[in-house]
Backbone atoms as SQL, in Angstrom:
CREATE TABLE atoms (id INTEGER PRIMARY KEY, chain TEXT, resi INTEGER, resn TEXT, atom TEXT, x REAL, y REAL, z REAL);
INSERT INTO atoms VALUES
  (1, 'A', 1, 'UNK', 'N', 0.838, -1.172, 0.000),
  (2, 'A', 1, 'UNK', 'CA', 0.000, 0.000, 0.000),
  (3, 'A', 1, 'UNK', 'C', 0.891, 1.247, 0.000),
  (4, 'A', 2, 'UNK', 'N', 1.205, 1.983, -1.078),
  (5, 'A', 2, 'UNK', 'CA', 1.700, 3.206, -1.512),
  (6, 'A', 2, 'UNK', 'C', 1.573, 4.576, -1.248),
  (7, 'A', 3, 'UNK', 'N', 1.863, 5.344, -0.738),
  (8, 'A', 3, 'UNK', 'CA', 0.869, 6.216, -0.187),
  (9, 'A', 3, 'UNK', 'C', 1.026, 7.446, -0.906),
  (10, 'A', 4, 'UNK', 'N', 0.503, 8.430, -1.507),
  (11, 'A', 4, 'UNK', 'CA', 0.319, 9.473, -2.536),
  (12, 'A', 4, 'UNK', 'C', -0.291, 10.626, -1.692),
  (13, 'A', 5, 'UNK', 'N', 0.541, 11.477, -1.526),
  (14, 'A', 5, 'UNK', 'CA', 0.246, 13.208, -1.003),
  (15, 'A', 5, 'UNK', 'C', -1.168, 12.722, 0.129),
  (16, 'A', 6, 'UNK', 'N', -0.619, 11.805, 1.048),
  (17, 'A', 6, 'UNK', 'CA', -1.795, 11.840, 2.193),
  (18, 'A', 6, 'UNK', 'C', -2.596, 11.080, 2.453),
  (19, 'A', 7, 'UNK', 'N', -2.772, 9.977, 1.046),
  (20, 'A', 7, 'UNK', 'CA', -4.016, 9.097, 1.108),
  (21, 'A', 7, 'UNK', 'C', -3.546, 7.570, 0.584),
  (22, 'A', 8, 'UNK', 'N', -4.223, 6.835, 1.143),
  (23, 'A', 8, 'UNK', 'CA', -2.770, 4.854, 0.943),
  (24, 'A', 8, 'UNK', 'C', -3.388, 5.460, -1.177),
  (25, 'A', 9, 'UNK', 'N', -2.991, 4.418, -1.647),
  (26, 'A', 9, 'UNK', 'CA', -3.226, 4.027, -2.864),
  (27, 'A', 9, 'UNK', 'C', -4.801, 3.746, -3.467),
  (28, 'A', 10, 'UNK', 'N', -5.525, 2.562, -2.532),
  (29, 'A', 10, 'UNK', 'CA', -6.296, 1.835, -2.989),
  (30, 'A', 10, 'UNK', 'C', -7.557, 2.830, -2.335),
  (31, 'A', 11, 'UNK', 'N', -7.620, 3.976, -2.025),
  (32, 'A', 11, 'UNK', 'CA', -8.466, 5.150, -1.669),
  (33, 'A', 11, 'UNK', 'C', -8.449, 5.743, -2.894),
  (34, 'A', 12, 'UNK', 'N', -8.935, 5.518, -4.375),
  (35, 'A', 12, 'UNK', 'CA', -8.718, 6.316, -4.969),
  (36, 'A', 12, 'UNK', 'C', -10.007, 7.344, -5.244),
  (37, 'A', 13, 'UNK', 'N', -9.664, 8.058, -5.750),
  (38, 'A', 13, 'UNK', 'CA', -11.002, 9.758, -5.382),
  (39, 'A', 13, 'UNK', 'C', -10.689, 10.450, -4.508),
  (40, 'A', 14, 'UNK', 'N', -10.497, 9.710, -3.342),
  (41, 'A', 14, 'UNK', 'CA', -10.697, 10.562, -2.071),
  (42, 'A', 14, 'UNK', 'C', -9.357, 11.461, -1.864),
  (43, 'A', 15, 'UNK', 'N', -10.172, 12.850, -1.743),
  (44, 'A', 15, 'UNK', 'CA', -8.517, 14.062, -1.398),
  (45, 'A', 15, 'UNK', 'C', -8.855, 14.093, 0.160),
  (46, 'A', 16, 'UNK', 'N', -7.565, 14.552, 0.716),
  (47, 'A', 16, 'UNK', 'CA', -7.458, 14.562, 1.834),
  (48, 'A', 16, 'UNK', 'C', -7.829, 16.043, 2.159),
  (49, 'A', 17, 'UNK', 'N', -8.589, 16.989, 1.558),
  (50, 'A', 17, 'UNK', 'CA', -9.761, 17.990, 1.950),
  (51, 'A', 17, 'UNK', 'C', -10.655, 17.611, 3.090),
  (52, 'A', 18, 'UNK', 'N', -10.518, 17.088, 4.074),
  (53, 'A', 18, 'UNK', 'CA', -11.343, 17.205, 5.137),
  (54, 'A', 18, 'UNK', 'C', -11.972, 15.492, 5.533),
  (55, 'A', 19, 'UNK', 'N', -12.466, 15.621, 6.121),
  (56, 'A', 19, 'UNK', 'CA', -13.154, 14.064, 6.861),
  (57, 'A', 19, 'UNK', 'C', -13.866, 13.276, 5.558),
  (58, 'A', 20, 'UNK', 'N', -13.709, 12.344, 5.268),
  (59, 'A', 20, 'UNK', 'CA', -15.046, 11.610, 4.417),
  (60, 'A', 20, 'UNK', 'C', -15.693, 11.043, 4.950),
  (61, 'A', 21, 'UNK', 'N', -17.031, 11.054, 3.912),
  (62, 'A', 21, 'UNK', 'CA', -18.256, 10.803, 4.405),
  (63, 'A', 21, 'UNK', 'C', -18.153, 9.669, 4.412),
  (64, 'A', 22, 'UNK', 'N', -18.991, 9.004, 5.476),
  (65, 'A', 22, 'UNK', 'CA', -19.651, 8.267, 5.964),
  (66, 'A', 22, 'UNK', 'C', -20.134, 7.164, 5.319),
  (67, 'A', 23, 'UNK', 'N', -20.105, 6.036, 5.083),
  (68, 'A', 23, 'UNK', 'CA', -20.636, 4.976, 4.259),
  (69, 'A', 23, 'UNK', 'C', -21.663, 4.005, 5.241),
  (70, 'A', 24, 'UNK', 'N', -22.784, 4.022, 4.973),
  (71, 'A', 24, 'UNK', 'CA', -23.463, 3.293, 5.579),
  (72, 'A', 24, 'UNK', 'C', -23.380, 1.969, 5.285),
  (73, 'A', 25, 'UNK', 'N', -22.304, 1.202, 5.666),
  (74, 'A', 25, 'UNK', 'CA', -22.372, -0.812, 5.042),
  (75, 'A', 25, 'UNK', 'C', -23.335, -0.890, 5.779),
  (76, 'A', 26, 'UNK', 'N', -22.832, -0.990, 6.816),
  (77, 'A', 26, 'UNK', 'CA', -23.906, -2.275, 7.863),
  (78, 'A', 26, 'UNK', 'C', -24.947, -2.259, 7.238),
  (79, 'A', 27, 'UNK', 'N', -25.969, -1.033, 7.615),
  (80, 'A', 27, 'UNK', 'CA', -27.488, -1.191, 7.333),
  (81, 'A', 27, 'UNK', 'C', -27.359, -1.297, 5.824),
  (82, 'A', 28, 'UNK', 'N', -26.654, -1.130, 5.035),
  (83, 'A', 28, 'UNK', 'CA', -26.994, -1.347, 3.928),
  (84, 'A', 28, 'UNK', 'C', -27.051, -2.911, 3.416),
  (85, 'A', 29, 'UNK', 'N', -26.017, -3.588, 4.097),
  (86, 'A', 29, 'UNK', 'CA', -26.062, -4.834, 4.511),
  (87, 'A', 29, 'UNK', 'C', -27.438, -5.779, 4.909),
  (88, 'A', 30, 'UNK', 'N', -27.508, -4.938, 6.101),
  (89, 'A', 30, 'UNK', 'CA', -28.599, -5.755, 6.491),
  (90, 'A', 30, 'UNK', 'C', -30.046, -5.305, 6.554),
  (91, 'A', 31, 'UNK', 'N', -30.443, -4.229, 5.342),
  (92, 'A', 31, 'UNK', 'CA', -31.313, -3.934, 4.726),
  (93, 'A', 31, 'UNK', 'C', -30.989, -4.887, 3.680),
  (94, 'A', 32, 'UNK', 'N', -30.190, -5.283, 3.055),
  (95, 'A', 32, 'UNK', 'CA', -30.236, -6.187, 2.117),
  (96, 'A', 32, 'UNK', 'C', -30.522, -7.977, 2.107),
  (97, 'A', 33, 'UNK', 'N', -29.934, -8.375, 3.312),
  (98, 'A', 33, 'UNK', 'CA', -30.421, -9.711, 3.506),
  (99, 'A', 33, 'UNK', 'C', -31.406, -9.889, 4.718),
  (100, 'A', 34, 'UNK', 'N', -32.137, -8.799, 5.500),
  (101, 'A', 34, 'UNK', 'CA', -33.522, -8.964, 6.356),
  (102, 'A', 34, 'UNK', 'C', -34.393, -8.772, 5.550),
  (103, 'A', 35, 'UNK', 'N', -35.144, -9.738, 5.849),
  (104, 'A', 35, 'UNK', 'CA', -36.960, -9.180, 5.375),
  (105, 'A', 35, 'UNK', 'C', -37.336, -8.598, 6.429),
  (106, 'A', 36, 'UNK', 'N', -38.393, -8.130, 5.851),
  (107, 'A', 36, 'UNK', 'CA', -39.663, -7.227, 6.806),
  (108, 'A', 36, 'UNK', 'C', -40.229, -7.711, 7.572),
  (109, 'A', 37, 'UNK', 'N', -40.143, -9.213, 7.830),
  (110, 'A', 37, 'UNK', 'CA', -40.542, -10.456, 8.454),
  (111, 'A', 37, 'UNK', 'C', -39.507, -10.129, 9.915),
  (112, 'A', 38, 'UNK', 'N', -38.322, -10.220, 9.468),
  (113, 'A', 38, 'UNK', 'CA', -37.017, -10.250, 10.900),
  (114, 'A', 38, 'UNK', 'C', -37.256, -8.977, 11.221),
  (115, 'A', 39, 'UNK', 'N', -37.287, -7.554, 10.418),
  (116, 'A', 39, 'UNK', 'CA', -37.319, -6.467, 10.871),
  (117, 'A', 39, 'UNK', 'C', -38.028, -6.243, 12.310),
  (118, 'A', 40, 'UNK', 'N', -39.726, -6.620, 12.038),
  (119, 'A', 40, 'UNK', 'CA', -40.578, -6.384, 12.619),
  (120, 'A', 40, 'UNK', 'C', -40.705, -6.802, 14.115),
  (121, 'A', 41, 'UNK', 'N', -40.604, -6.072, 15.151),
  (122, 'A', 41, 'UNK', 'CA', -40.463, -6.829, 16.730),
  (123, 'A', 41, 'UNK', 'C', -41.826, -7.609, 17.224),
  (124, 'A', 42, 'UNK', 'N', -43.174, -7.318, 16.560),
  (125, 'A', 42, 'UNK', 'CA', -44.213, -7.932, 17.011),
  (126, 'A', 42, 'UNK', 'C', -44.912, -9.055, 16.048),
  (127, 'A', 43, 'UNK', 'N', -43.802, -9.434, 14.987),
  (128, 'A', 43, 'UNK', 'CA', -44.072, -10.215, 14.066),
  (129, 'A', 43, 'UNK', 'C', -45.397, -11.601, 14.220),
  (130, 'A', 44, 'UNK', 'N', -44.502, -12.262, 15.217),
  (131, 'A', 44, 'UNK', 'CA', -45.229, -13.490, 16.155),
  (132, 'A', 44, 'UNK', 'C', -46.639, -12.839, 16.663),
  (133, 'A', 45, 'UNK', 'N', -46.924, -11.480, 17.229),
  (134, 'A', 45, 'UNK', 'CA', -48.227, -11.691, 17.788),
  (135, 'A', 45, 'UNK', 'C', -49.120, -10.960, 16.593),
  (136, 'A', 46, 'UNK', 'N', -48.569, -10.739, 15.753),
  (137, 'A', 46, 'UNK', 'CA', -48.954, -10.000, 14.888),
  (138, 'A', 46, 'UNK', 'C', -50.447, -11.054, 13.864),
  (139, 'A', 47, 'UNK', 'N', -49.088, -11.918, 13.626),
  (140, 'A', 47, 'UNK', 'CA', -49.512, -13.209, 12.952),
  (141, 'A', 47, 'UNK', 'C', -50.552, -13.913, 13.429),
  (142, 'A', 48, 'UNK', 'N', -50.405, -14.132, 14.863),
  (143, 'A', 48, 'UNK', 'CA', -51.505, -14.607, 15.607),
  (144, 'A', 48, 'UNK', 'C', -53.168, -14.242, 15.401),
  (145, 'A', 49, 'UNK', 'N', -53.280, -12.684, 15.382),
  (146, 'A', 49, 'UNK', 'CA', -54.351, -12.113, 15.018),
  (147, 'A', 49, 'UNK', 'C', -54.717, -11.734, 13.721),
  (148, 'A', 50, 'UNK', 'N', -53.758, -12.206, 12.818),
  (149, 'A', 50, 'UNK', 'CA', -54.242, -12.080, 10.952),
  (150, 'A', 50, 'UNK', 'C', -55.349, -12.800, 10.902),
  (151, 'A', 51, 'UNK', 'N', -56.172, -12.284, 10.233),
  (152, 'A', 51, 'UNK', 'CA', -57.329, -12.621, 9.441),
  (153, 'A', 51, 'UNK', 'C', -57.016, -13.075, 8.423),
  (154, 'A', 52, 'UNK', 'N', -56.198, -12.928, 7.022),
  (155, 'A', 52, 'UNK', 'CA', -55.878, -12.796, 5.512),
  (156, 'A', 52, 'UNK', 'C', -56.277, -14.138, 5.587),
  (157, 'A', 53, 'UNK', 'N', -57.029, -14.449, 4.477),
  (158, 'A', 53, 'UNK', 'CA', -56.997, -15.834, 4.337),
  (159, 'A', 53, 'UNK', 'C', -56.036, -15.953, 2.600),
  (160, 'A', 54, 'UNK', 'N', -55.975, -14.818, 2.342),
  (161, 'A', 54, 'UNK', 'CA', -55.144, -14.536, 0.804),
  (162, 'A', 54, 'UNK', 'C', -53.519, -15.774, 0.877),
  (163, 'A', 55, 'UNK', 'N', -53.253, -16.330, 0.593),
  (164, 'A', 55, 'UNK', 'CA', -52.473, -17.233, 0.400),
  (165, 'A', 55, 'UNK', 'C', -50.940, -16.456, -0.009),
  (166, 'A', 56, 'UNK', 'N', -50.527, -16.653, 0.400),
  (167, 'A', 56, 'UNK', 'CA', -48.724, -16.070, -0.035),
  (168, 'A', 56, 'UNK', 'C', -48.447, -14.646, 0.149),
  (169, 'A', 57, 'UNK', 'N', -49.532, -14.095, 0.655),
  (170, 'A', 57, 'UNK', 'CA', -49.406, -12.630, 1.190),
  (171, 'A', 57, 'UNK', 'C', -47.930, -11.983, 1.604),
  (172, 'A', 58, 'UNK', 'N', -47.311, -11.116, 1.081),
  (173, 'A', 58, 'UNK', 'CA', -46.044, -10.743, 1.892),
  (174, 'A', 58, 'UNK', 'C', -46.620, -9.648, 3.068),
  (175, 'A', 59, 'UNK', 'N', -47.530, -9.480, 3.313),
  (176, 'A', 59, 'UNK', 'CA', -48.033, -8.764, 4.294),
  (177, 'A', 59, 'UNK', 'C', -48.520, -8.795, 5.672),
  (178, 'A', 60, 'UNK', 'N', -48.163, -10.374, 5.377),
  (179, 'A', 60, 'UNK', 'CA', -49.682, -11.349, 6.314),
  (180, 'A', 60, 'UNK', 'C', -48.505, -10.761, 7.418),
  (181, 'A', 61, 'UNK', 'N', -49.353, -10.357, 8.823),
  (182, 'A', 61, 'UNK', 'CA', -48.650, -9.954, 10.412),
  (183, 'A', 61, 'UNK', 'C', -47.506, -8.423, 10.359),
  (184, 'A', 62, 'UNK', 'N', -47.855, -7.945, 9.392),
  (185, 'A', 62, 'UNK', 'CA', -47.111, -7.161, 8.887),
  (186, 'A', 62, 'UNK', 'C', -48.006, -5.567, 8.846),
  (187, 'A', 63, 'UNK', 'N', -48.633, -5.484, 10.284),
  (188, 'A', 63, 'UNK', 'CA', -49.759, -4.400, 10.122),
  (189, 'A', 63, 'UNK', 'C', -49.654, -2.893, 9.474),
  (190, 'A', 64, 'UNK', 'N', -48.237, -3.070, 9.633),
  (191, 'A', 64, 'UNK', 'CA', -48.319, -1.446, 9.129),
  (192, 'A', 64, 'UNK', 'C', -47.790, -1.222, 7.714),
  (193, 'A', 65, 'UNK', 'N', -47.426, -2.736, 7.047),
  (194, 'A', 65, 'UNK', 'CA', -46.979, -2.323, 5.639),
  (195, 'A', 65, 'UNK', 'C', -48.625, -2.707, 5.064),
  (196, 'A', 66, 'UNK', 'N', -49.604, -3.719, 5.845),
  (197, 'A', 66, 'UNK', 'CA', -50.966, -3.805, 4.903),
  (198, 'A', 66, 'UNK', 'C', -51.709, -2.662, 4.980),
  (199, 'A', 67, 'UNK', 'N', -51.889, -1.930, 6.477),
  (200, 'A', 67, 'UNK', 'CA', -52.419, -0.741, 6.463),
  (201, 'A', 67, 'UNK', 'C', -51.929, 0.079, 5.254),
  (202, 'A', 68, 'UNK', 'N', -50.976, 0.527, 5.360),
  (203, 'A', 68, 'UNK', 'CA', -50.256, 1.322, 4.652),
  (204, 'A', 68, 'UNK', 'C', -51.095, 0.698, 3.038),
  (205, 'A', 69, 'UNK', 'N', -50.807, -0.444, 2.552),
  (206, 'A', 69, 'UNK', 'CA', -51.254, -0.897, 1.096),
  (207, 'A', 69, 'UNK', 'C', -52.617, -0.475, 0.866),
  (208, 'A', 70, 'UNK', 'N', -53.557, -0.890, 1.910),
  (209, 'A', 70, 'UNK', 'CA', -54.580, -0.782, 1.635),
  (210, 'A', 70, 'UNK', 'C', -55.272, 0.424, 1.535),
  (211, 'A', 71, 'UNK', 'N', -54.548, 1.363, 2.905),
  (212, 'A', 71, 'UNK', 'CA', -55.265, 3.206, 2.812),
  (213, 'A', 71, 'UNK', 'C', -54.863, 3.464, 1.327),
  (214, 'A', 72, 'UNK', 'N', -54.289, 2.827, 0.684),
  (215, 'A', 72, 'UNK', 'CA', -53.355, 3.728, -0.393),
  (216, 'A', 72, 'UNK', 'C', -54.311, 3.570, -1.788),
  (217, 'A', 73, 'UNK', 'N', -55.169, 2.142, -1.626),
  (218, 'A', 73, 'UNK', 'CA', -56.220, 1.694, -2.209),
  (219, 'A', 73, 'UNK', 'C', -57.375, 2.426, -1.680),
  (220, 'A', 74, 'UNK', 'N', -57.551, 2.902, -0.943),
  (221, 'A', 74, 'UNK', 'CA', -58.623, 3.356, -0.599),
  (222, 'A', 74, 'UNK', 'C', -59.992, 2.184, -0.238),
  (223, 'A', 75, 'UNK', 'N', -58.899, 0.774, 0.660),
  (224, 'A', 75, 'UNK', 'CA', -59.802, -0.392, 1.486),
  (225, 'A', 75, 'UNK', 'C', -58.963, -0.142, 2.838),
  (226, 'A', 76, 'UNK', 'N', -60.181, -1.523, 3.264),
  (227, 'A', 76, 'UNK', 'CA', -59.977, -1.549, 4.616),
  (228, 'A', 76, 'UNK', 'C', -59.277, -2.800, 4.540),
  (229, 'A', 77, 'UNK', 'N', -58.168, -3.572, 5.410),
  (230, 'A', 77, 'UNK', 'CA', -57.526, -4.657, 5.133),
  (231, 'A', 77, 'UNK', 'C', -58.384, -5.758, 6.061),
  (232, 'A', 78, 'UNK', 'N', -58.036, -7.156, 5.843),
  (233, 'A', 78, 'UNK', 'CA', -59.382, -8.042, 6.186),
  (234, 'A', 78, 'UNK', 'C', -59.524, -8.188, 7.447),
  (235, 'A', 79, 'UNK', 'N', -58.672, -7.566, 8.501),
  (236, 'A', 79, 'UNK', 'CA', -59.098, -7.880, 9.918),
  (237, 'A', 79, 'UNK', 'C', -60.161, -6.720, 10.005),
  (238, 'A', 80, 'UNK', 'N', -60.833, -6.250, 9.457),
  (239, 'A', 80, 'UNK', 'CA', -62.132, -5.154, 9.792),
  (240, 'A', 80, 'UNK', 'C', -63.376, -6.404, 9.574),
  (241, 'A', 81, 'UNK', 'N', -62.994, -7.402, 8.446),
  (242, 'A', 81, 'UNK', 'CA', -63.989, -8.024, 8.045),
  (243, 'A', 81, 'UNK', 'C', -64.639, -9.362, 8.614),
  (244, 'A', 82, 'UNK', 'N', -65.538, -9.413, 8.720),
  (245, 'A', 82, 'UNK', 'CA', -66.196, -11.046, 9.680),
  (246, 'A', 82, 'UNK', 'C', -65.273, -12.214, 8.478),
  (247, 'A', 83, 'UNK', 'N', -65.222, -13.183, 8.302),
  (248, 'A', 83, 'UNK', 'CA', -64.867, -14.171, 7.912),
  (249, 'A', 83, 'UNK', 'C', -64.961, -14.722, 6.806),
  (250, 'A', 84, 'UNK', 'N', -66.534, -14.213, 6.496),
  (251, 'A', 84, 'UNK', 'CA', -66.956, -14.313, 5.294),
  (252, 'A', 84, 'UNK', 'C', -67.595, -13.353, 4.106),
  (253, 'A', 85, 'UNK', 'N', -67.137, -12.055, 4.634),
  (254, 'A', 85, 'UNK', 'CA', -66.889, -11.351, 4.324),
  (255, 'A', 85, 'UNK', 'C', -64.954, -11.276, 3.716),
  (256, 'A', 86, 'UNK', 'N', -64.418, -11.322, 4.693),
  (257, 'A', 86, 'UNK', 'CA', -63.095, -11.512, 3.928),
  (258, 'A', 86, 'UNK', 'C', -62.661, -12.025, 3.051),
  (259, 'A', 87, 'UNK', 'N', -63.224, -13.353, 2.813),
  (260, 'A', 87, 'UNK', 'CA', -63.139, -14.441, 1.794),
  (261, 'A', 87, 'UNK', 'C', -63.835, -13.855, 0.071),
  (262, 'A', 88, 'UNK', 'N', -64.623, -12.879, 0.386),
  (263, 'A', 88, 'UNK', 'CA', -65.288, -11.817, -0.854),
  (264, 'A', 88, 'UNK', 'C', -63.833, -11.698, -1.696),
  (265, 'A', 89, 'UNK', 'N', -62.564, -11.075, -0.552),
  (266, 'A', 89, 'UNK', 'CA', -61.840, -10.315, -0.784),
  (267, 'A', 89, 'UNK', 'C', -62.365, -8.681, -1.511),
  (268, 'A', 90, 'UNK', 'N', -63.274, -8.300, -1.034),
  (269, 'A', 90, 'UNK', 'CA', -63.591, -6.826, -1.360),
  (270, 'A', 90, 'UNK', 'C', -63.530, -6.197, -0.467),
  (271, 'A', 91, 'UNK', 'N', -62.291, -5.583, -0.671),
  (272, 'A', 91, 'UNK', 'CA', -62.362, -4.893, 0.702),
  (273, 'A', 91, 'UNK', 'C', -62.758, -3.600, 0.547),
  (274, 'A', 92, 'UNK', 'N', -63.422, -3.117, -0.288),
  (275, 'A', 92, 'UNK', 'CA', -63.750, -1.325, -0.186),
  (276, 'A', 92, 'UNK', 'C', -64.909, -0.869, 1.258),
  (277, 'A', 93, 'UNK', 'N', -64.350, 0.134, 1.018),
  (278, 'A', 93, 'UNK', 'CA', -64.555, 1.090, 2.268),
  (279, 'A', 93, 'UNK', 'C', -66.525, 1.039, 2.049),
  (280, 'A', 94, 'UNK', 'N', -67.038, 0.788, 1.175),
  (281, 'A', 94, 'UNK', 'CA', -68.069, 1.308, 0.880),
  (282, 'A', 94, 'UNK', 'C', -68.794, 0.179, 0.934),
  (283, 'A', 95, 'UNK', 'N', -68.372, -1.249, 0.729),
  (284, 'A', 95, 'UNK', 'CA', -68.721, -2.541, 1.044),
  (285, 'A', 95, 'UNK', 'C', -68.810, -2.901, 2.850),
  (286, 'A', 96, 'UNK', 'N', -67.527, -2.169, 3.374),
  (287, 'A', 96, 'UNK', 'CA', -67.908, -2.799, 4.681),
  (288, 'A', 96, 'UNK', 'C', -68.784, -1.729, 5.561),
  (289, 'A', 97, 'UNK', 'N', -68.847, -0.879, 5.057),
  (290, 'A', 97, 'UNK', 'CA', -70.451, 0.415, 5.738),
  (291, 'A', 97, 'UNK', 'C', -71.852, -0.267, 5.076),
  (292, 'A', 98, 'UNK', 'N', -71.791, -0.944, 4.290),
  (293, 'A', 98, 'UNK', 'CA', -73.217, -1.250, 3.423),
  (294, 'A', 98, 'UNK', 'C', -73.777, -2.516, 4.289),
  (295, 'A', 99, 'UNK', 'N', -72.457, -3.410, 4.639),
  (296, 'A', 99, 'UNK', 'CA', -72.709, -4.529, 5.541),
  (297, 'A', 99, 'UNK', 'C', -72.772, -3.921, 6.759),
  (298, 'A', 100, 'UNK', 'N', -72.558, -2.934, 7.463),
  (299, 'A', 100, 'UNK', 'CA', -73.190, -2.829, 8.383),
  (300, 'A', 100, 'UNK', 'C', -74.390, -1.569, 8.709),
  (301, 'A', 101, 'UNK', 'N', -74.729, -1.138, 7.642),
  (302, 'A', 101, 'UNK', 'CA', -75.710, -0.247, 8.055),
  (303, 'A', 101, 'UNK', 'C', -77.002, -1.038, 7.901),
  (304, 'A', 102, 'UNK', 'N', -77.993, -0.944, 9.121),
  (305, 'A', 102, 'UNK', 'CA', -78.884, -1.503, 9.169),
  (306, 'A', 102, 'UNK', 'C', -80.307, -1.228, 7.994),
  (307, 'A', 103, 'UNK', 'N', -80.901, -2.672, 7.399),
  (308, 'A', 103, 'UNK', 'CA', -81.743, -2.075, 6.420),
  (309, 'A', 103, 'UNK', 'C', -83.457, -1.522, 6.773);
């Protein structure tokens, strides 16, 4: 390792003008091999109380990335819905007020 006016060799770009920035590995790291599954601290009780009966869901126990999907749709996600209602899979906002406003 060679060293050139301040900086080893294998630094190349970097001038010795002041501190360099910062490289985020780690999290970039381990944003790269965690899912949203390990991320999540309430994963387990999360799961427990899913409703989805949707099959392969990446969402399933994952309340705040389905919330998030669904406000964005403008539904409600299936734990609002009785059972068989969920199984519709319709989740609009306007379906689950119709089922419950009395006729």
């Amino acid at each position: 390792m060679a060293r050139k006016k301040g900086r080893l060799a294998f630094d190349s770009g970097w001038k010795n003008e002041g501190p360099r920035p910062p490289v985020p590995l780690i999290p970039r790291l381990l944003e790269r091999f965690m899912t949203k599954n390990s991320q999540c601290p309430r994963i387990r009780i999360n799961t427990k109380f899913c409703t989805c009966t949707h099959q392969g869901c990446p969402k399933h126990g994952l309340c705040c990335e389905c919330l998030h999907y669904h406000r964005q749709r403008r539904e409600l996600p299936a734990c609002y819905f009785t059972e068989d209602e969920e199984r519709s899979y319709n989740r609009s906002i306007e379906f689950f007020v119709q089922r419950r406003t009395p006729k």
